[in-house]
LUMVEX-382191 format. One line per field, with one value per atom (N, C-alpha, C, O, CB): residue in one letter; atom name; z, y, x. Coordinates in steps of 0.2 Angstrom, whole numbers. Atoms other than C-alpha are relative to their C-alpha. Glycine has a CB too. Layout:
BEGIN
code c(a, ...)
site c(CA, ...)
z c(Z, ...)
y c(Y, ...)
x c(X, ...)
***
This chain:
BEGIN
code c(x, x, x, x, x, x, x, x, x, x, x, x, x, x, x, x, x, x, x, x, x, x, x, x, x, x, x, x, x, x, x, x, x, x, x, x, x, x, x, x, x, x, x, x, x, x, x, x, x, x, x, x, x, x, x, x, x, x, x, x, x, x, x, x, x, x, x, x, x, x, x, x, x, x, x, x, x, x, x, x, x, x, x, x, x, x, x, x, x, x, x, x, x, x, x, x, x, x, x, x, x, x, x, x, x, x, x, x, x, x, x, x, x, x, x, x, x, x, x, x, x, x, x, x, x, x, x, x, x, x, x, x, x, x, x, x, x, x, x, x, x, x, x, x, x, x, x, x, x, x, x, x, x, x, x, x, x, x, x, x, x, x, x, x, x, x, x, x, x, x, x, x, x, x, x, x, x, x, x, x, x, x, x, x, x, x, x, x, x, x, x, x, x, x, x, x, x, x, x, x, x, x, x, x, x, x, x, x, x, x, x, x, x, x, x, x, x, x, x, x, x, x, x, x, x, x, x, x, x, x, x, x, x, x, x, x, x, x, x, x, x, x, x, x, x, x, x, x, x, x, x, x, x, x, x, x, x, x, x, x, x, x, x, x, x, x, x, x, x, x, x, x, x, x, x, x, x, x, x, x, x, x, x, x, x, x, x, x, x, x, x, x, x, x, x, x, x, x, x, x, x, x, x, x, x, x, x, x, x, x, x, x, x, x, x, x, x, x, x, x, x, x, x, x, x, x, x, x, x, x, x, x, x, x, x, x, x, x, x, x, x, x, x, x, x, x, x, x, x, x, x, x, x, x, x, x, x, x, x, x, x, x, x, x, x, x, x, x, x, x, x, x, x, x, x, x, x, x, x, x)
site c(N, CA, C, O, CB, N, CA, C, O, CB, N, CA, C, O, CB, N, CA, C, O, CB, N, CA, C, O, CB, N, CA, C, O, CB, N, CA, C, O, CB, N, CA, C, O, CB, N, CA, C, O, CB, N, CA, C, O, CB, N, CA, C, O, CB, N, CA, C, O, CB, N, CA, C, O, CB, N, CA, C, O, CB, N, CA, C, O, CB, N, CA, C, O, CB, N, CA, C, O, CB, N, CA, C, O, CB, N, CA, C, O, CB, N, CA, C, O, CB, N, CA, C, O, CB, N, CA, C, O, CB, N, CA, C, O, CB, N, CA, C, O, CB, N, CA, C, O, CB, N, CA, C, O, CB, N, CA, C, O, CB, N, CA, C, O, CB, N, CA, C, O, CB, N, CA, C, O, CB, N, CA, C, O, CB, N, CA, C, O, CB, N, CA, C, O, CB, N, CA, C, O, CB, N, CA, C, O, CB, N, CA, C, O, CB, N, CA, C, O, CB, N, CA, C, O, CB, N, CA, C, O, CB, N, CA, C, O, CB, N, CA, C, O, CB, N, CA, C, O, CB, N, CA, C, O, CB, N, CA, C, O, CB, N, CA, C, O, CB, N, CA, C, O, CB, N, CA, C, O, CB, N, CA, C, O, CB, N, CA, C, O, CB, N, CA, C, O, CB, N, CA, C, O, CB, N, CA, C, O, CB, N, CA, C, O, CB, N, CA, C, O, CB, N, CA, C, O, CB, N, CA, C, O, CB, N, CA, C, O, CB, N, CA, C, O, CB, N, CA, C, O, CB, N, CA, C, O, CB, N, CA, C, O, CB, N, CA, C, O, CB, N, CA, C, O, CB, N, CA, C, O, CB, N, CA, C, O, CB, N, CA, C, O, CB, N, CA, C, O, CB, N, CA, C, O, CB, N, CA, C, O, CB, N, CA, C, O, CB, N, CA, C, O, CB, N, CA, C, O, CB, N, CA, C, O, CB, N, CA, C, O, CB, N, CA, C, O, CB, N, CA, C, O, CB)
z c(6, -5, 1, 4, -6, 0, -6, -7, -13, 3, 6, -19, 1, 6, 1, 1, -23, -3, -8, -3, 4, -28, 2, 7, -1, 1, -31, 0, -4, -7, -2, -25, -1, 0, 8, 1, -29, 6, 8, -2, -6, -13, 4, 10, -3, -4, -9, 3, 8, -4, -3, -6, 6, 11, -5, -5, 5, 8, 12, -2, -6, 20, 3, 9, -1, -1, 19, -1, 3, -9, -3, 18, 7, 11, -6, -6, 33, 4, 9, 3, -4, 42, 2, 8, -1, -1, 37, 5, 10, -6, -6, 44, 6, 9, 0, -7, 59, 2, 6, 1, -2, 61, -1, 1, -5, -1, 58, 4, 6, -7, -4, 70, -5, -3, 9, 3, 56, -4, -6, -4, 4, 47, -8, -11, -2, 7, 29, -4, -9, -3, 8, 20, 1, -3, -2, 0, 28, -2, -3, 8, 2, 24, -8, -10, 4, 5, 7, -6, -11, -2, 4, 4, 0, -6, 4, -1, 10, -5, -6, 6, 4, -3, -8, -13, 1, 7, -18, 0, -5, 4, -1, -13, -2, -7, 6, 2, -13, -8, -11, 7, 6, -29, -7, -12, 0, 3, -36, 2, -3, 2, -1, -31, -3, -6, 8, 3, -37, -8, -12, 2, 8, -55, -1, -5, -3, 4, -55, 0, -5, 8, -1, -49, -9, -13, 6, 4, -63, -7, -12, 1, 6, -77, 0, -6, 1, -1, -70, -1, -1, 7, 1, -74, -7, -10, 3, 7, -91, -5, -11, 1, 3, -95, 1, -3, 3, -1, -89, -5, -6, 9, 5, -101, -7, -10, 1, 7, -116, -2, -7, 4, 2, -113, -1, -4, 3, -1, -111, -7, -9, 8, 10, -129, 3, 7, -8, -1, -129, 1, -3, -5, -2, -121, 0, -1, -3, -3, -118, 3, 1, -4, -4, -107, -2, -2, 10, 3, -114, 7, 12, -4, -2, -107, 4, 1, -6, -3, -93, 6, 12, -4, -4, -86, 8, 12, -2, -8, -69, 5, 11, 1, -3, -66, 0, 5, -2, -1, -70, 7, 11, -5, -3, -60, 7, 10, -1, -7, -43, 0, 5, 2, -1, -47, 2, 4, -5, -1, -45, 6, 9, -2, -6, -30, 6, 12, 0, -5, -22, 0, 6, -1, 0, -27, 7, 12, -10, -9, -14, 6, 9, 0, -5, -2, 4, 10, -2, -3, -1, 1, 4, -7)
y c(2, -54, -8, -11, 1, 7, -71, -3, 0, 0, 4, -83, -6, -9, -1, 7, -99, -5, -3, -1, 3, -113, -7, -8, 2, 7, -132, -3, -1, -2, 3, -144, -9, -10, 2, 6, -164, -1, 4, -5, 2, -173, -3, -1, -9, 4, -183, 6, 6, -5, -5, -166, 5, 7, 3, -4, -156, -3, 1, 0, 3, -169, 1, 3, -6, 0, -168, 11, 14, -6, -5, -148, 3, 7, 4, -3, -145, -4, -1, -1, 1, -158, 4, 6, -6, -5, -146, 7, 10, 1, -8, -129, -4, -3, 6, 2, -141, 1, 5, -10, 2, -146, 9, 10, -9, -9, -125, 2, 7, 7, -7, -119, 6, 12, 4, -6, -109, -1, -7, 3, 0, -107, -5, -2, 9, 1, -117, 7, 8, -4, -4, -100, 3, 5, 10, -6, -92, -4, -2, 3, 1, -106, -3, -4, -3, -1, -108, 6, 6, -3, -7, -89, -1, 0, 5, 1, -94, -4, -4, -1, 3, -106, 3, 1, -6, -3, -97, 7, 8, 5, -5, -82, -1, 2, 2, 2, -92, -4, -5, -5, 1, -98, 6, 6, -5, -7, -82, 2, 6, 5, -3, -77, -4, 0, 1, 7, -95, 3, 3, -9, -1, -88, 7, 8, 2, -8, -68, -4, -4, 10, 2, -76, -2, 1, -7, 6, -89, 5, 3, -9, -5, -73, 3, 4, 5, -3, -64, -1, 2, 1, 4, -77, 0, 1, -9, 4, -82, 9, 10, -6, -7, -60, 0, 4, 5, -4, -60, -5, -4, 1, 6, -76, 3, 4, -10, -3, -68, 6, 6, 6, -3, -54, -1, 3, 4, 0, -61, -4, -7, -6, 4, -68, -1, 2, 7, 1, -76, 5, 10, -3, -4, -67, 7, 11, -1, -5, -53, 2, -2, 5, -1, -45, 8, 13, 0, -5, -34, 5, 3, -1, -5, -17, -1, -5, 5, 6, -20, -3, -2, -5, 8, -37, 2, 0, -7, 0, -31, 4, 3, 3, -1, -21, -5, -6, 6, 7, -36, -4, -5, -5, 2, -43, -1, -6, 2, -2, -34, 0, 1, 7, -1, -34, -6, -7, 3, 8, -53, 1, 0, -4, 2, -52, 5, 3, 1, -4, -39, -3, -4, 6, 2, -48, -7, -8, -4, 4, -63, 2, -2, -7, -4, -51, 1, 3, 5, -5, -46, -7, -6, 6)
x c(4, 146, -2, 2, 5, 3, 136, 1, 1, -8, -4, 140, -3, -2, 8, 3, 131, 4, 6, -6, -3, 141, -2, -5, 6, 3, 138, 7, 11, -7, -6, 152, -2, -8, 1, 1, 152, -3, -4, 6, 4, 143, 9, 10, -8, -4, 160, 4, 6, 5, -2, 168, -4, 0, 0, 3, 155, 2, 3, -7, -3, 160, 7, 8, -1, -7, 178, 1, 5, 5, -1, 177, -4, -1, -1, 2, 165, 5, 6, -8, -2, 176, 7, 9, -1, -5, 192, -1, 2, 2, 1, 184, 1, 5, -8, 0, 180, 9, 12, -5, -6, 198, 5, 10, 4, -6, 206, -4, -3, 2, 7, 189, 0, 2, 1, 1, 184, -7, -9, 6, 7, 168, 0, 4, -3, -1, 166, 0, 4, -7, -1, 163, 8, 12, -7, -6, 180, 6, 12, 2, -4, 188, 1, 7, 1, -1, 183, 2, 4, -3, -6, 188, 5, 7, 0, -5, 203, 5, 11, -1, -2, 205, -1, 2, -2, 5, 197, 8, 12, -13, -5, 210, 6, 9, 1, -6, 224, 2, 8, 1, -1, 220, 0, 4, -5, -1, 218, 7, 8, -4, -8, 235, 3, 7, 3, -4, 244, -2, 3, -4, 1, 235, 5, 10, -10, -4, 241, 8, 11, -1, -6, 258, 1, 4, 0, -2, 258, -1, 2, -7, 2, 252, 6, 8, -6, -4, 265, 9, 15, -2, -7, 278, 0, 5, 1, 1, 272, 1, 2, -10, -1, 272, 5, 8, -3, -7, 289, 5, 10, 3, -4, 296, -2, 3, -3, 5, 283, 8, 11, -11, -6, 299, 6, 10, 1, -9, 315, 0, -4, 3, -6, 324, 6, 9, 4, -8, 339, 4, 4, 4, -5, 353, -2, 3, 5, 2, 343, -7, -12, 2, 7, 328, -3, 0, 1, 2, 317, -1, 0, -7, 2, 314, -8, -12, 1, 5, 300, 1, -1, -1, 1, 305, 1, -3, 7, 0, 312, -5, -6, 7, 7, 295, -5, -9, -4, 3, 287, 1, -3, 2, -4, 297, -2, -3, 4, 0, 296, -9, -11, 5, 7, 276, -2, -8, -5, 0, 277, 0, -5, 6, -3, 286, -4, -5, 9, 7, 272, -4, -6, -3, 7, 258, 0, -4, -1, -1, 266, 3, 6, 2, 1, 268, -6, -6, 2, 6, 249, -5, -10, -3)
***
């Protein structure tokens, strides 16, 4: 998929010089960052769904499939 996006000017130097320094292309490495930011969000939903359940001294019905869907998502 192609994707246009518009970046500050002081940034665009400092990301081609990173792909240079991993040898990887700018788009594969701002997939790579775009991805990992998407995964840090489901993570961070996946925490904030599972606190939404818990009450004092007890865990709703749920939490530990929340739970373990957490712990898949940074798996993948």
């Amino acid at each position: 998929m192609r994707v246009t996006v518009h970046i500050p000017d002081d940034l665009g130097p400092k990301l081609k010089q990173a792909a240079r320094s991993e040898r990887t292309s700018v788009s594969a490495l701002t997939a790579k960052a775009v991805e990992e930011y998407l995964k840090k969000r489901r993570k961070k939903a996946a925490g904030n769904r599972l606190l939404a359940l818990i009450r004092p001294g007890a865990v709703a019905p749920g939490a530990l499939e929340d739970l373990e869907q957490g712990r898949a998502d940074d798996r993948a």
